[in-house]
C-alpha positions in Angstrom: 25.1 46.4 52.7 23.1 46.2 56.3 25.0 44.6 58.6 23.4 43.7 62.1 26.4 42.9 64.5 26.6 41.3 67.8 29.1 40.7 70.7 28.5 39.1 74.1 31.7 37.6 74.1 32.9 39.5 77.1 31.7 42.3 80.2 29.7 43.9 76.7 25.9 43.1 75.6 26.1 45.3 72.8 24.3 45.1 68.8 24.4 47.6 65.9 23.4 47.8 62.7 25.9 49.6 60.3 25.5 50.8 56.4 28.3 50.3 54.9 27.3 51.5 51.5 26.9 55.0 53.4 29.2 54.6 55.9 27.1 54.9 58.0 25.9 53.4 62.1 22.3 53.6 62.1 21.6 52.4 65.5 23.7 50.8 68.5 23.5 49.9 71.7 25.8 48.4 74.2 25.6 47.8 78.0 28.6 47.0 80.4 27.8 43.3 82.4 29.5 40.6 83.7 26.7 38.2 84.0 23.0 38.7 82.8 23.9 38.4 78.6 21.1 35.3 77.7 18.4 38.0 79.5 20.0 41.2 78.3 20.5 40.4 74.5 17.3 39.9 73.1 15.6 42.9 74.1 18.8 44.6 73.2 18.8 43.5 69.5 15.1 44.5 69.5 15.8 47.9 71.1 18.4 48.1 68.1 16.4 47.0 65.2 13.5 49.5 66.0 16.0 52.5 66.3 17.1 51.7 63.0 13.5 51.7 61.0 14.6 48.4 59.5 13.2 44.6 59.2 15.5 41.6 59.7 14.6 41.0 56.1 16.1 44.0 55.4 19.7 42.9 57.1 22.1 41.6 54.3 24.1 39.6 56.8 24.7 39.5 60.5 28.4 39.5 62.0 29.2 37.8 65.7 31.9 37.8 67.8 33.1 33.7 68.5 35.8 34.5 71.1 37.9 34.1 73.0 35.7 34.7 76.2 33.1 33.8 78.3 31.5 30.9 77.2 28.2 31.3 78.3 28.5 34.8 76.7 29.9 33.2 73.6 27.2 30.7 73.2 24.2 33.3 73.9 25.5 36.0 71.4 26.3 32.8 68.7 22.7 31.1 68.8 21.3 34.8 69.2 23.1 35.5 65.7 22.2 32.2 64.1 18.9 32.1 64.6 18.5 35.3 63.4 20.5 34.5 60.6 18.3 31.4 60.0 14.6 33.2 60.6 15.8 35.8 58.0 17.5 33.3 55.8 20.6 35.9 56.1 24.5 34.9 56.4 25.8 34.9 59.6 30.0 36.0 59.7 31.9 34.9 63.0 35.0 36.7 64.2 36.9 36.7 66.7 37.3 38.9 69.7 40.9 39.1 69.2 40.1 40.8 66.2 37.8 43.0 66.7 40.0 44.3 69.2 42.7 45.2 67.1 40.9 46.4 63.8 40.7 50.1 65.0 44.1 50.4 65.6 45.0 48.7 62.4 43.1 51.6 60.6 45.3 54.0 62.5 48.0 52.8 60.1 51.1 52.9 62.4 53.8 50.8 61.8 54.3 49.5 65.8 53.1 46.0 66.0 49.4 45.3 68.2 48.9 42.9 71.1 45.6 41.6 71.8 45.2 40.3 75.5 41.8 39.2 76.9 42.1 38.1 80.5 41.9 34.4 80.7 42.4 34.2 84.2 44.7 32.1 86.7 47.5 33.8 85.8 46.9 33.5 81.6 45.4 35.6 79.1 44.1 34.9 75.3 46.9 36.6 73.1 47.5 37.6 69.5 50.0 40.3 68.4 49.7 41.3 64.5 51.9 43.5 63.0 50.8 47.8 62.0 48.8 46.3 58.7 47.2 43.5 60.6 49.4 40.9 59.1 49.4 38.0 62.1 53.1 38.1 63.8 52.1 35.6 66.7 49.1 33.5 66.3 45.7 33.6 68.7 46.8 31.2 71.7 46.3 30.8 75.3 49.5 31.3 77.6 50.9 32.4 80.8 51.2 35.7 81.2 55.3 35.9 81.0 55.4 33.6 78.2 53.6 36.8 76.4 56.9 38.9 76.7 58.5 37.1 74.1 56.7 39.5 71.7 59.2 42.2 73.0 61.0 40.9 69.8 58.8 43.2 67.4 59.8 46.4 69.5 57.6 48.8 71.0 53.6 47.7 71.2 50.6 48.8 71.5 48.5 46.5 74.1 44.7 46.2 74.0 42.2 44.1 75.5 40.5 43.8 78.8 44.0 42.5 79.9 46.1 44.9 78.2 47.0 46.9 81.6 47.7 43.3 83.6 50.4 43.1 80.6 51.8 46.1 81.0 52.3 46.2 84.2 54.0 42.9 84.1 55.9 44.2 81.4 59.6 43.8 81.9 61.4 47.7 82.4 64.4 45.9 80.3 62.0 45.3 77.3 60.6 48.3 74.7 58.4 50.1 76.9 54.5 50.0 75.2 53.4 53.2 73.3 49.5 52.4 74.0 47.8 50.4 76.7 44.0 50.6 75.7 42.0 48.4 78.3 38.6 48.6 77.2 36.5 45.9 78.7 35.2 44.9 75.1 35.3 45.5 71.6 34.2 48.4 69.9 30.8 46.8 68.1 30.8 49.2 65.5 34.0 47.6 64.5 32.5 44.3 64.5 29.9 45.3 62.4 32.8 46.7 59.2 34.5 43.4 59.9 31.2 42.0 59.4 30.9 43.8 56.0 34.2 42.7 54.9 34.4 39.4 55.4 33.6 36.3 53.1 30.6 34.5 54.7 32.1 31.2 53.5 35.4 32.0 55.2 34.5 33.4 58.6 31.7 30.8 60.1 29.9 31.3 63.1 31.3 28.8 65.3 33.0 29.4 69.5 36.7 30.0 69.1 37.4 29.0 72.4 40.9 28.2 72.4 40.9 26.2 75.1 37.8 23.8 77.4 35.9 25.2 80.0 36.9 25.5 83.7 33.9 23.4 84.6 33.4 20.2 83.4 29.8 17.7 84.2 30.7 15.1 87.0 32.0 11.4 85.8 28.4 9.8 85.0 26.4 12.8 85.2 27.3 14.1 81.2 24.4 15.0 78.0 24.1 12.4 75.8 26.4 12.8 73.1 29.1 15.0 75.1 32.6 14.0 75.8 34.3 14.4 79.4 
């Protein structure tokens, strides 16, 4: 199976395209950014696809990351994937950041539970904690940052996420002290690309997982047809 994978959800451009039958990442690609991803991504994927030798005809499916995040980054790297997905008359998978976070230290098979923490600013963050075999403990939600500590309760963690360090250092020193703090700024894509592989089509749509409605809102009077304020 040829998966082409995608993320844009955060400070990450990034694509790939994996074989899973040989286990293998043909070709990748992924640039740090905060802002930039609608101009970045397209050229990216292209960049990707040539590296690997292959058509989009050749892709079996492509796999996206729907957020939590940025929501212009969510909304580029979505349409990027499903009009790809559409052109090559391919399946397009959606997953969330959250998870795509923790599904390389659920292959480490260790028994301490995972938080996932993605900075959702003014004081909150996106949060999921799933236990060592990535069985959901706590599900995805948005929440203040000491509301987070009542995962103490499955012992000693391991944090990750692009707020995984604002955690722990707000950790209380009474609680079980974290055994990893991993604050990469995104996703490992590669990882988004065997989730890709793995998942049912029918069960993993490509749509935003926001989790919550945009800061910024179109003034009273001024909204798109057909949008709600």
């Amino acid at each position: 199976m040829i998966v082409l994978a995608i993320d844009t959800a955060l400070d990450y451009c990034a694509a790939a395209v994996l074989d899973a039958a040989t286990k293998a990442v043909i070709a990748q690609e992924t640039l740090e950014m905060k802002r930039g991803h609608a101009e970045a991504l397209m050229p990216l994927i292209a960049r990707v696809m040539t590296a690997s030798g292959l058509s989009y005809l050749e892709l079996d499916r492509v796999a996206v990351t729907t957020g939590p995040g940025s929501f212009t980054g969510l909304r580029v790297g979505i349409s990027a994937a499903r009009g790809i997905g559409l052109a090559a008359d391919k399946p397009v998978i959606g997953l969330t950041t959250l998870a795509a976070y923790v599904a390389p230290l659920v292959a480490e098979k260790q028994e301490h539970p995972i938080i996932a923490a993605i900075d959702a600013r003014h004081d909150h963050v996106y949060f999921q904690v799933v236990a060592g075999n990535g069985s959901a403990l706590m599900r995805p939600a948005v929440m203040p940052i000491e509301d987070t500590f009542a995962a103490s309760r499955f012992g000693a963690l391991r944090m990750v996420g692009n707020a995984a360090q604002l955690l722990a250092d707000r950790w209380p020193r009474n609680f079980p002290a974290p055994v990893l703090v991993d604050p990469k700024p995104g996703p490992d894509i590669t990882w988004v690309a065997w989730i890709g592989a793995g998942t049912d089509p029918g069960a993993a749509p490509a749509k935003p997982f926001y989790l919550r409605a945009p800061d910024a809102k179109p003034k009273a009077g001024y909204a798109l047809p057909g949008t709600r304020t």
